[in-house]
C-alpha positions in Angstrom: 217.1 267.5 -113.8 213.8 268.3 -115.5 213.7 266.9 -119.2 211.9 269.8 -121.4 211.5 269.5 -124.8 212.4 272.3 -127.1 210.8 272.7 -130.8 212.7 273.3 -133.7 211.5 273.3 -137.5 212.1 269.4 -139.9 213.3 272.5 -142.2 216.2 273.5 -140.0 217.9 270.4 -139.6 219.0 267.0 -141.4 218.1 263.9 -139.0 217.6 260.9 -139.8 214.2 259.2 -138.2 214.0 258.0 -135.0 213.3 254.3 -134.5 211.6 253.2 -131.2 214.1 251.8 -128.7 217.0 253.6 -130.3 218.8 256.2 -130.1 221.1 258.3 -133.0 223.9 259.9 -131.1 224.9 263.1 -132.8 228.7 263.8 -132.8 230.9 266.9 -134.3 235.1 266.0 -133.5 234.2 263.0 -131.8 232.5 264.5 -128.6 228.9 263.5 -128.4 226.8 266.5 -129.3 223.0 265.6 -129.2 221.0 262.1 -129.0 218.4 261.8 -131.2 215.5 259.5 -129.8 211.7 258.5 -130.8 208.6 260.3 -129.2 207.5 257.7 -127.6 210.9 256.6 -125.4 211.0 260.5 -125.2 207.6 260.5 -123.5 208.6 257.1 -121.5 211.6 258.8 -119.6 210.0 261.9 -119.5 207.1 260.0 -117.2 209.9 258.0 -115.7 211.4 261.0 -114.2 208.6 262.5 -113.3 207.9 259.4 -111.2 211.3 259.0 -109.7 211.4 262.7 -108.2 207.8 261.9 -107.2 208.9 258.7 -105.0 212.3 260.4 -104.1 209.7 263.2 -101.9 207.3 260.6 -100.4 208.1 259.7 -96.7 210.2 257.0 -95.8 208.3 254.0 -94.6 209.6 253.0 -90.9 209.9 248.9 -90.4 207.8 247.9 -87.6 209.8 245.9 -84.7 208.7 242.4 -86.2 209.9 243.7 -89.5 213.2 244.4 -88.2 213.9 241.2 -86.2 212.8 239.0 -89.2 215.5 241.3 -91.3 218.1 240.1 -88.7 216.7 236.8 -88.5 217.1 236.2 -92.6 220.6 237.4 -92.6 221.9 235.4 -90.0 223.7 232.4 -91.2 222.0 229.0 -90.3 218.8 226.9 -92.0 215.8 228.6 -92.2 213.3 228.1 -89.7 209.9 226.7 -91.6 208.0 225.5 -88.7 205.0 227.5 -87.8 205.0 226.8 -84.6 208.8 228.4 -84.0 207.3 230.8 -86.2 204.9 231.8 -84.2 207.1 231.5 -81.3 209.7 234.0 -82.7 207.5 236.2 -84.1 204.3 236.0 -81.3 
């Protein structure tokens, strides 16, 4: 979901002000009805979001062969193979 902001007049509503890295939650009969947070953590998420739904529509990166066999190789239980010569070996 898109955050948008929506204006509304100091002169038409009591708030208290914001504080950076908190947020006022608003509540009427104990069901949270608004949160209240600072321009600039506004702005933050705002850019957050915008950059999560631009990762979420790049293309998915494929591992290469070598990738996937040193993937395998690291899960496997066992000690890890340092040598560079085995390395190289495994891995060409």
């Amino acid at each position: 979901m898109t955050l948008t902001a929506r204006v509304v007049s100091g002169n038409e509503v009591r708030v208290p002000d914001p504080q950076a890295g908190e947020v006022t939650v608003i509540s009427r009969y104990g069901k949270e009805r608004a949160m209240l947070i600072h321009p600039d953590d506004f702005h933050r998420l705002d850019e957050l979001d915008r950059m999560l739904a631009e990762a979420a529509g790049l293309t998915p990166l494929k591992p290469s062969p070598e990738a996937l066999s040193a993937h395998l190789e690291e899960g496997a239980p066992g000690e890890p193979i340092t040598d560079p010569a085995v390395l190289a070996e495994l891995f060409g």
